[in-house]
C-alpha positions as CSV (number, residue, x, y, z in Angstrom):
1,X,-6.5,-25.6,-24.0
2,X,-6.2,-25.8,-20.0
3,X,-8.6,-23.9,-17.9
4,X,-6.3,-21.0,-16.7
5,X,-5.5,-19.9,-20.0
6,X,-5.5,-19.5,-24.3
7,X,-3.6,-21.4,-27.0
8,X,-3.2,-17.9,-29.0
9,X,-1.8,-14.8,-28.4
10,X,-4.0,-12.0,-29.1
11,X,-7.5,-12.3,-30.6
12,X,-9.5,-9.0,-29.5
13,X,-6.9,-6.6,-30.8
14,X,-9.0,-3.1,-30.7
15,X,-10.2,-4.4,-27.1
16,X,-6.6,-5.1,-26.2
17,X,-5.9,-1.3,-27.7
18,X,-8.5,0.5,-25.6
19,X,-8.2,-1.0,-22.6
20,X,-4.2,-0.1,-22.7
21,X,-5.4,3.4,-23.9
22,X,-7.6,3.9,-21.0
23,X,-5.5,2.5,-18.3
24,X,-2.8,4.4,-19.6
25,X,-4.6,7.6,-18.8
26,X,-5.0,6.9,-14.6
27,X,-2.9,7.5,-12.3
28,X,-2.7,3.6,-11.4
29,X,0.3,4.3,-8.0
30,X,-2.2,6.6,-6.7
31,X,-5.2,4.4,-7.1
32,X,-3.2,1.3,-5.6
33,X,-1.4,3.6,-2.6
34,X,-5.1,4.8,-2.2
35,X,-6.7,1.0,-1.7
36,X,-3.1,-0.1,0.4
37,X,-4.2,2.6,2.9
38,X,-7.8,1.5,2.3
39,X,-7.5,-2.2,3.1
40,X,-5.2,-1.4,6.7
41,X,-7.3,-3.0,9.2
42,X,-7.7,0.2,11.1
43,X,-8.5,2.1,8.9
44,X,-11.1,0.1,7.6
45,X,-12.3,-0.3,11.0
46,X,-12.0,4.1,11.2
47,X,-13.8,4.5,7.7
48,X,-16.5,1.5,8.5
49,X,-17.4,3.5,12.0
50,X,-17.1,7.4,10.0
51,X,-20.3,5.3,7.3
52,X,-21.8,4.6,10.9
53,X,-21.4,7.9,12.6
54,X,-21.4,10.9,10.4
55,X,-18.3,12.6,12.8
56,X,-16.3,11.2,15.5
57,X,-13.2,12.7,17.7
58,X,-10.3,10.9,18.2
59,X,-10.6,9.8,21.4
60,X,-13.5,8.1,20.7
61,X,-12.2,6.5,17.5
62,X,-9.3,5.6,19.5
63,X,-11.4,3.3,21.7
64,X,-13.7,2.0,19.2
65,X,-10.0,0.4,17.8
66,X,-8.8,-0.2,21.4
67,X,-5.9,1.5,20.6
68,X,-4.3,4.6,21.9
69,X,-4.7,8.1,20.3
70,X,-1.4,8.4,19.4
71,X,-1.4,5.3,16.5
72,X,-5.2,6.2,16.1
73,X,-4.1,9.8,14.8
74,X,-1.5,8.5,12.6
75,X,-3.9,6.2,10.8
76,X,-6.3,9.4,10.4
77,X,-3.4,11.2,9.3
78,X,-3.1,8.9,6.2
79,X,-6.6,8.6,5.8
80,X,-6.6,12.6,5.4
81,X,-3.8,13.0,2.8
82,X,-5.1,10.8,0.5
83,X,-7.9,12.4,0.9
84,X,-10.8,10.2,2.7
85,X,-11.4,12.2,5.9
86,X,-11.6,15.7,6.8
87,X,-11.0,17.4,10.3
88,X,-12.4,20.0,12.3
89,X,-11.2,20.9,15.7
90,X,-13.3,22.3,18.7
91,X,-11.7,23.4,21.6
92,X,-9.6,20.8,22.7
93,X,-11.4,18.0,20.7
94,X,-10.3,16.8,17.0
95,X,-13.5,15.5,14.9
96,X,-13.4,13.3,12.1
97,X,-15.5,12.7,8.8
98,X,-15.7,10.9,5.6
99,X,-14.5,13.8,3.0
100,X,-15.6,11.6,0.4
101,X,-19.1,10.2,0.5
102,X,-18.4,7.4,-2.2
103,X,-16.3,5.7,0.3
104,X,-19.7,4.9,1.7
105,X,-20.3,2.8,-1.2
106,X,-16.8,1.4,-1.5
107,X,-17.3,0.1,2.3
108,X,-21.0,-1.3,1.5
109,X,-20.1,-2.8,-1.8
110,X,-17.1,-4.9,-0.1
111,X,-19.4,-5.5,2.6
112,X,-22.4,-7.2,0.5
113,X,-19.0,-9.4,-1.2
114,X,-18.4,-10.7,2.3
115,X,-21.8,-11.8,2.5
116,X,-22.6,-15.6,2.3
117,X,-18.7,-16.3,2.4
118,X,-17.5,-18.4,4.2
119,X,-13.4,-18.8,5.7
């Protein structure tokens, strides 16, 4: 037997079952467009900084990326319809937050795996 995989087939066949049992009850293309979105750069770098600062407007978010308000609004834009931020507007100004608080510990879960790694 090599190291990257078995000389049989199938020898857990009731853990084979239920894992295919429960998989098959998730929505698994909204899960995976969900982390896509999740693992932009930006918007990393716009859910990272909404974990730092409960709220942020645009403008500010905009320079925290360096880029303009234009692309930074598009990149909240798909953060909000699947869900991860929420807006509020006031006056002229557009604020951002987290809608979903256990992004906090998606963000600091991936950060503590980055720790002691080395490129």
């Amino acid at each position: 037997m090599s190291e990257t995989r078995c000389d049989i087939d199938l020898i857990h066949t009731e853990d084979v079952r239920e894992c295919k049992e429960k998989f098959s009850k998730i929505n698994s293309e909204l899960l995976l467009t969900q982390l896509k979105l999740i693992a932009d750069e930006r918007r990393f770098k716009i859910l990272y900084s909404l974990t730092v600062k409960e709220e942020l407007c645009v403008c500010d978010i905009a320079n925290i990326l360096e880029a303009s308000i234009a692309n930074t609004s598009h990149h909240l834009q798909q953060l909000k319809k699947i869900g991860a931020v929420d807006s509020r507007k006031e006056g002229k100004m557009l604020y951002y937050r987290l809608k979903d608080k256990q992004l906090i510990n998606i963000i600091q879960y991936g950060l503590t795996l980055n720790e002691g790694v080395t490129q």
